[in-house]
C-alpha positions as YAML, in Angstrom:
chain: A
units: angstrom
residues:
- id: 1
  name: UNK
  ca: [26.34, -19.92, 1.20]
- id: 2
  name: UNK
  ca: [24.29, -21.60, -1.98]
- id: 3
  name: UNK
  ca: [21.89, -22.50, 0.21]
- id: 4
  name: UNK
  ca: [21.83, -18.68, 1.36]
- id: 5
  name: UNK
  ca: [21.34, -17.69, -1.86]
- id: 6
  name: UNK
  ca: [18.47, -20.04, -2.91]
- id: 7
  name: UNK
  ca: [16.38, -19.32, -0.16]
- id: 8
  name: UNK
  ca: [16.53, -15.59, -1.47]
- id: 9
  name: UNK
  ca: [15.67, -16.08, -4.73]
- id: 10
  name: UNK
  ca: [12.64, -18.19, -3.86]
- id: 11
  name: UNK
  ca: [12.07, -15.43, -1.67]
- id: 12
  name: UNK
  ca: [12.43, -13.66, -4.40]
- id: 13
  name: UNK
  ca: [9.83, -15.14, -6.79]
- id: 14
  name: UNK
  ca: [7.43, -15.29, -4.06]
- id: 15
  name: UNK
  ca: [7.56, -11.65, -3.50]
- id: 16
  name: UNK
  ca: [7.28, -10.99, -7.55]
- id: 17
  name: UNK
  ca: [3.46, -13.12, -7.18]
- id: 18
  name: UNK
  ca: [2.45, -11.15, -4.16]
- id: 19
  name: UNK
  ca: [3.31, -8.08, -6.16]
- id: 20
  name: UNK
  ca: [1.45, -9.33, -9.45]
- id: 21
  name: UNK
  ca: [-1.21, -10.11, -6.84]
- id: 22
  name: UNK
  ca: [-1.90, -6.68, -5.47]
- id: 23
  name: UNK
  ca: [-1.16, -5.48, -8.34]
- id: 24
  name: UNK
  ca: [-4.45, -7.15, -9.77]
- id: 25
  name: UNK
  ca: [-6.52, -6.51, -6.72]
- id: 26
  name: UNK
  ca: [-5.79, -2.70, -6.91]
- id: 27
  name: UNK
  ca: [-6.80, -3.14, -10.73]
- id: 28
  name: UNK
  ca: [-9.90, -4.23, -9.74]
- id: 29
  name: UNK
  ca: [-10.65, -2.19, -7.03]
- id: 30
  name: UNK
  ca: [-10.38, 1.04, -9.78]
- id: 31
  name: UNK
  ca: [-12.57, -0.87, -12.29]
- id: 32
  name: UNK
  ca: [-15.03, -0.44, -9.08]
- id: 33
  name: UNK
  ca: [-18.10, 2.16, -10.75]
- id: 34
  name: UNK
  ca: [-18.37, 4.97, -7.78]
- id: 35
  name: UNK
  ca: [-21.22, 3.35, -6.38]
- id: 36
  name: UNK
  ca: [-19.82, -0.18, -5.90]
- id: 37
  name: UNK
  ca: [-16.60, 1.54, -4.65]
- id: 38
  name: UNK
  ca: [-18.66, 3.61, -2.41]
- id: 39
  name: UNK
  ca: [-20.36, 0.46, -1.00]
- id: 40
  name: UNK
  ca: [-17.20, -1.27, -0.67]
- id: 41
  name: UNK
  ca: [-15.56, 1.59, 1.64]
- id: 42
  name: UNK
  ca: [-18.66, 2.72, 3.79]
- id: 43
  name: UNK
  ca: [-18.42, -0.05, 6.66]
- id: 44
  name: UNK
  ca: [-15.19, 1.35, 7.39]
- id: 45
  name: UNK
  ca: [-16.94, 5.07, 7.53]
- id: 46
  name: UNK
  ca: [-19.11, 3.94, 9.45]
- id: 47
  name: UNK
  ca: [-16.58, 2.76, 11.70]
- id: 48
  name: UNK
  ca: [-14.88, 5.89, 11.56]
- id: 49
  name: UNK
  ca: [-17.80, 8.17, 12.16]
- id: 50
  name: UNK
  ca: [-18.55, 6.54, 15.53]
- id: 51
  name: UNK
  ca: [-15.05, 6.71, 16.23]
- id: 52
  name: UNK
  ca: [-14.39, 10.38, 15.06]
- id: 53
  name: UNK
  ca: [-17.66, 11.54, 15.85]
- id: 54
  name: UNK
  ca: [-19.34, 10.67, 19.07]
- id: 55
  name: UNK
  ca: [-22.35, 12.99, 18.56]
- id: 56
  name: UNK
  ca: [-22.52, 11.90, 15.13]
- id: 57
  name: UNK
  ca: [-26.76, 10.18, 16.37]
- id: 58
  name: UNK
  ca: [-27.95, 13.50, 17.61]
- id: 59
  name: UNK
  ca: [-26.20, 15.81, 15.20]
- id: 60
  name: UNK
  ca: [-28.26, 18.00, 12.33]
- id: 61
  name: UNK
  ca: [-28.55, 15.88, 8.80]
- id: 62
  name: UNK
  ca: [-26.51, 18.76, 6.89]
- id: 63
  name: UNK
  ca: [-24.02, 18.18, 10.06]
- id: 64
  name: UNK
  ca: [-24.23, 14.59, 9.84]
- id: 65
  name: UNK
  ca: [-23.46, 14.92, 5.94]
- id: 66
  name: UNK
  ca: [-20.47, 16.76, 6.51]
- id: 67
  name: UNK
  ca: [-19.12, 14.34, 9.18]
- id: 68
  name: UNK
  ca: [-19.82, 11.58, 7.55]
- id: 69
  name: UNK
  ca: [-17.94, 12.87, 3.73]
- id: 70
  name: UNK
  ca: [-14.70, 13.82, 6.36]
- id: 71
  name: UNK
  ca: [-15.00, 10.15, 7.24]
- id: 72
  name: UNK
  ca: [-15.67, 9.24, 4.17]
- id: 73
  name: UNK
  ca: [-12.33, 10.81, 3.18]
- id: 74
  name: UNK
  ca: [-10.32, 9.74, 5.75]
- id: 75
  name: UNK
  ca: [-10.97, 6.05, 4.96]
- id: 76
  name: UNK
  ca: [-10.64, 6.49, 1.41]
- id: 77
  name: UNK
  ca: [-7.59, 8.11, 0.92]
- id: 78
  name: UNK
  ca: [-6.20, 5.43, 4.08]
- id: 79
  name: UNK
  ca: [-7.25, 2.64, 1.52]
- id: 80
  name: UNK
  ca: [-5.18, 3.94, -1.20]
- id: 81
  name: UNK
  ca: [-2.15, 4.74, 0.95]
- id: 82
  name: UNK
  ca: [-2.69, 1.51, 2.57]
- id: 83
  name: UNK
  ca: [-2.85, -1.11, -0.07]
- id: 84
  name: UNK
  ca: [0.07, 0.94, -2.16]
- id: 85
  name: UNK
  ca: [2.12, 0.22, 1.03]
- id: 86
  name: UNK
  ca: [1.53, -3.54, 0.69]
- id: 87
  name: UNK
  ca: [2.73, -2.98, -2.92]
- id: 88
  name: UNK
  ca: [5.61, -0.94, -2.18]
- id: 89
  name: UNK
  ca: [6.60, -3.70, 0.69]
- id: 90
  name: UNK
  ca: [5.97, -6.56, -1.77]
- id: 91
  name: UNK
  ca: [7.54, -5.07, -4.51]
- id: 92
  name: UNK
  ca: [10.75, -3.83, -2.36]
- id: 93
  name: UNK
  ca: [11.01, -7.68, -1.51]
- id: 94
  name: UNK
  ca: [11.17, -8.70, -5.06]
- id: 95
  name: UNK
  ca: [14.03, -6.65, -5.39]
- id: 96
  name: UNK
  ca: [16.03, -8.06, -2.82]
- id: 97
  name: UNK
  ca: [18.65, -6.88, -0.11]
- id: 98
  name: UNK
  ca: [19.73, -3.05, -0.40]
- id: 99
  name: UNK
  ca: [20.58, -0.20, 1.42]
- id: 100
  name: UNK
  ca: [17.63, 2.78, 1.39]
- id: 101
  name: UNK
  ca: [19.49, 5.03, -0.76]
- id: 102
  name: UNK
  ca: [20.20, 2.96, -3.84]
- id: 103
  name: UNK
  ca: [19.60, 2.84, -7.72]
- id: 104
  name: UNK
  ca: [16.98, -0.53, -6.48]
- id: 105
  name: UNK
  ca: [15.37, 1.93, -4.44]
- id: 106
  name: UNK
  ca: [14.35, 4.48, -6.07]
- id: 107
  name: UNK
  ca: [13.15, 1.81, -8.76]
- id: 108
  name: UNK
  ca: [10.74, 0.89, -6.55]
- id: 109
  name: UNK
  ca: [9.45, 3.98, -5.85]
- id: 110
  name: UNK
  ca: [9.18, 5.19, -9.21]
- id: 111
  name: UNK
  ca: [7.41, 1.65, -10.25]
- id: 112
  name: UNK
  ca: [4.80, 2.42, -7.57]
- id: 113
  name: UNK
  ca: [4.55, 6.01, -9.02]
- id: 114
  name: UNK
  ca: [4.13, 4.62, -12.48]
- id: 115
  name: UNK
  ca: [1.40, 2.05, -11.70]
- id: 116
  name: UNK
  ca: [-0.50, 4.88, -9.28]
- id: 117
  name: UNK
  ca: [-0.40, 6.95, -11.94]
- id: 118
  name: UNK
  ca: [-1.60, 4.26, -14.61]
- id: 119
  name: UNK
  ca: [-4.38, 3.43, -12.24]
- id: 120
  name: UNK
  ca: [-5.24, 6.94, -11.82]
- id: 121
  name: UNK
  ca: [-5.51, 7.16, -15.20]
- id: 122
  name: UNK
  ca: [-7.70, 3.70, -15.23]
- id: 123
  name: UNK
  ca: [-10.57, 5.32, -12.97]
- id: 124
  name: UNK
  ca: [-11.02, 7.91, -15.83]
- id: 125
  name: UNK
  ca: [-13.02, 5.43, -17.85]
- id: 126
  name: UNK
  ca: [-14.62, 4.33, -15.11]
- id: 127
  name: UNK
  ca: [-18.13, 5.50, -14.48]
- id: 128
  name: UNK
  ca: [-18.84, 8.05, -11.57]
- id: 129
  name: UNK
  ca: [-14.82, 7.84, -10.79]
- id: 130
  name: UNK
  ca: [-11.99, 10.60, -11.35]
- id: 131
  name: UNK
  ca: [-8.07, 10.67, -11.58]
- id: 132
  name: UNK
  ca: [-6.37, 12.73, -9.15]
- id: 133
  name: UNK
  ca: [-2.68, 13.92, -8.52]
- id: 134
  name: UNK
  ca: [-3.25, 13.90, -5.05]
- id: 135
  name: UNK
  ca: [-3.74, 9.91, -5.01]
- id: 136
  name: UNK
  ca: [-1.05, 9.27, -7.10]
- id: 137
  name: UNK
  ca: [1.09, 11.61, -4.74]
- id: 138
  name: UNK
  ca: [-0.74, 9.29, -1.44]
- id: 139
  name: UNK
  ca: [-0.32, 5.95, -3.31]
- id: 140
  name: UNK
  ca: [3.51, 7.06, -3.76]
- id: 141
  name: UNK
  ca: [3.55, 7.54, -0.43]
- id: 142
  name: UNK
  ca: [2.23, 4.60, 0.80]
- id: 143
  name: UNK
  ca: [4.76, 2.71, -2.07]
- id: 144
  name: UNK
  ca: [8.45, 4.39, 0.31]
- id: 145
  name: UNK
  ca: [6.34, 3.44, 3.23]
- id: 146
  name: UNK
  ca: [5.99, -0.05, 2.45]
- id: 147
  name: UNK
  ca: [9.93, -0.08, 0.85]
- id: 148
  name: UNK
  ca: [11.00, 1.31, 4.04]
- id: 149
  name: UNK
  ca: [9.32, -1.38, 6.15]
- id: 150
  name: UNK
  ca: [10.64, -3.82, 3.98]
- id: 151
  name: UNK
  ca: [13.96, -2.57, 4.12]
- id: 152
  name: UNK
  ca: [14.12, -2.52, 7.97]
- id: 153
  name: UNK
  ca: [12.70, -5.78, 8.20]
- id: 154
  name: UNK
  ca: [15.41, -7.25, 5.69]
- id: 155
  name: UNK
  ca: [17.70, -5.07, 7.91]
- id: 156
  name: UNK
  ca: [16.49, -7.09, 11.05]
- id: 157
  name: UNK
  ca: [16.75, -10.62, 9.47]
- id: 158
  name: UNK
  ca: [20.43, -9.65, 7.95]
- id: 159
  name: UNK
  ca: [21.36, -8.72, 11.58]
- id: 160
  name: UNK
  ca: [19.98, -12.08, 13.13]
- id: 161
  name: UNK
  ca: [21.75, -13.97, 10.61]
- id: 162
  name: UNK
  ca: [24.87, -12.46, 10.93]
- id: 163
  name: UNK
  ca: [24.63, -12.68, 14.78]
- id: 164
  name: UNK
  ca: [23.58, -16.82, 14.18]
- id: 165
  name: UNK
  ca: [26.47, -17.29, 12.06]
- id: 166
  name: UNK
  ca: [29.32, -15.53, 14.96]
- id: 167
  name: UNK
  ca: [27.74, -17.70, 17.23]
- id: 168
  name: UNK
  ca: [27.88, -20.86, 15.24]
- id: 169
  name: UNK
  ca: [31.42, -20.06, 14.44]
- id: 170
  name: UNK
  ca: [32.48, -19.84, 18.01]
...
């Protein structure tokens, strides 16, 4: 049962570094000016233009404009919701084994609300960039998306290693 409980808290620890890490990689992502940021994002509009658009070559420019700033969307606000996931899933892990409706829980939700909203705030200093509610509200989001993955994974392995330890009983 030690044992048990040293694996978690290394576990633990690790999870608290991958936090810290995209933590730091989000920060830098908002220190992005618009045009960097911009840059960074439009392979994956283009992507998503020739996947949401097929007649995207032969269309008008105004209609190719508009198509493209729906893509453009799409795979911006996916980022945000995406890498606040990792954080929420990371961050979930650092806090350890739980049930989904707990005091831990909603800690980790409102942590990922508090650092959306701090780097929300962090993009208003930042040249060509805005802060927006509605991110915050997406990056929350993505934060109880990641806790919940998180939770049913830890779910699964709790499971297997109750099952492991009948069966070694026996």
């Amino acid at each position: 049962m030690q044992e048990t409980e040293k694996h978690r808290n290394i576990c633990r620890r690790i999870f608290i570094i991958l936090t810290l890490a995209v933590m730091i990689t989000i920060f830098i992502l908002s220190a992005q000016d618009a045009k960097k940021s911009s840059n960074t994002s439009s392979f994956l509009t283009k992507l998503a233009v020739k996947i949401l658009y097929s007649d995207y070559d032969s269309a008008a420019p105004d209609i190719q404009q508009e198509m493209w700033s729906k893509a453009s969307f799409i795979v911006r606000k996916t980022a945000h919701f995406s890498i606040y996931t990792l954080l929420g899933f990371c961050a979930s892990f650092a806090v350890g084994k739980r049930k989904l409706f707990t005091l831990k829980s909603l800690g980790v939700i409102l942590f990922g609300f508090a650092y959306a909203a701090s780097d929300e705030f962090h993009q208003r200093f930042v040249e060509g960039r805005s802060c927006e509610f509605r991110d915050m509200m997406i990056d929350t989001g993505g934060v109880t998306a990641g806790m919940v993955i998180s939770l049913v994974i830890i779910g699964i392995i709790a499971y297997i290693v109750r099952k492991r330890s009948t069966v070694n009983s026996d």
